[in-house]
C-alpha positions in Angstrom: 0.0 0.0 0.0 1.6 3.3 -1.0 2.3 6.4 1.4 -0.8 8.3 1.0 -3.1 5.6 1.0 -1.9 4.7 4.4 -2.4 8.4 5.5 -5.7 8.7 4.6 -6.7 5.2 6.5 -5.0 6.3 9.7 -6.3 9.6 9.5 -10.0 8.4 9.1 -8.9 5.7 12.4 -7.6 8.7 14.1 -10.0 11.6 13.2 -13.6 10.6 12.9 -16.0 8.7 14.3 -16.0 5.7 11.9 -15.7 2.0 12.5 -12.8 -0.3 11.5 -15.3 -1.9 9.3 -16.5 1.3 8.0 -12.8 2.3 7.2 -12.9 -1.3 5.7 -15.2 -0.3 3.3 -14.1 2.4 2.2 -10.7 0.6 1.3 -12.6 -1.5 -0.3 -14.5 0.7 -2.7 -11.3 2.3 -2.9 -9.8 -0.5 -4.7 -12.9 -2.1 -6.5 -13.0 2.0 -8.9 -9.2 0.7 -9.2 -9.6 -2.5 -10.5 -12.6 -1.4 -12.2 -11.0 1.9 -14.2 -7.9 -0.7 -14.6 -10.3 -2.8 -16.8 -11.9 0.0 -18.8 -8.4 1.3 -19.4 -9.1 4.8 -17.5 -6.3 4.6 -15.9 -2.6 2.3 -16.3 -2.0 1.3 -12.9 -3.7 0.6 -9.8 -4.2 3.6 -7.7 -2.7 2.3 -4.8 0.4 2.2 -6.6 0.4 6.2 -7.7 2.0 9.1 -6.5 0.0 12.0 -5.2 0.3 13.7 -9.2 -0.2 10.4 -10.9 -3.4 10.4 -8.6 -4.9 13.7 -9.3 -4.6 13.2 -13.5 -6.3 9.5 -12.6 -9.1 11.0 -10.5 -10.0 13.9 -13.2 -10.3 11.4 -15.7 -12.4 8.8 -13.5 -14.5 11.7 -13.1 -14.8 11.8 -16.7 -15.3 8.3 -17.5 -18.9 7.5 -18.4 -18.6 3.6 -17.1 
């Protein structure tokens, strides 16, 4: 799991009120749009695996995807 991923996971542990299995889920979803945008050919590698300016391109064109 990269840096940032990691960050935002403890941060959500750390800062709100949510559940470990709430946290869970969002993980989760997290890595199902990955696998999913990986398989439309939105993006070229898993999210997980991006840097913080690799992310923000990916995101703006998830957003733009009409899958």
């Amino acid at each position: 799991m990269i840096f940032w991923l990691m960050i935002l996971l403890n941060y959500l542990n750390n800062n709100t009120s949510l559940s470990d299995t709430s946290i869970h889920h969002y993980e989760s979803g997290f890595r199902t749009i990955s696998k999913q945008m990986l398989e439309s050919k939105v993006i070229s590698k898993p999210l997980e695996e991006m840097e913080i300016v690799e992310l923000e391109i990916a995101l703006f064109l998830i957003l733009q995807n009409d899958d």
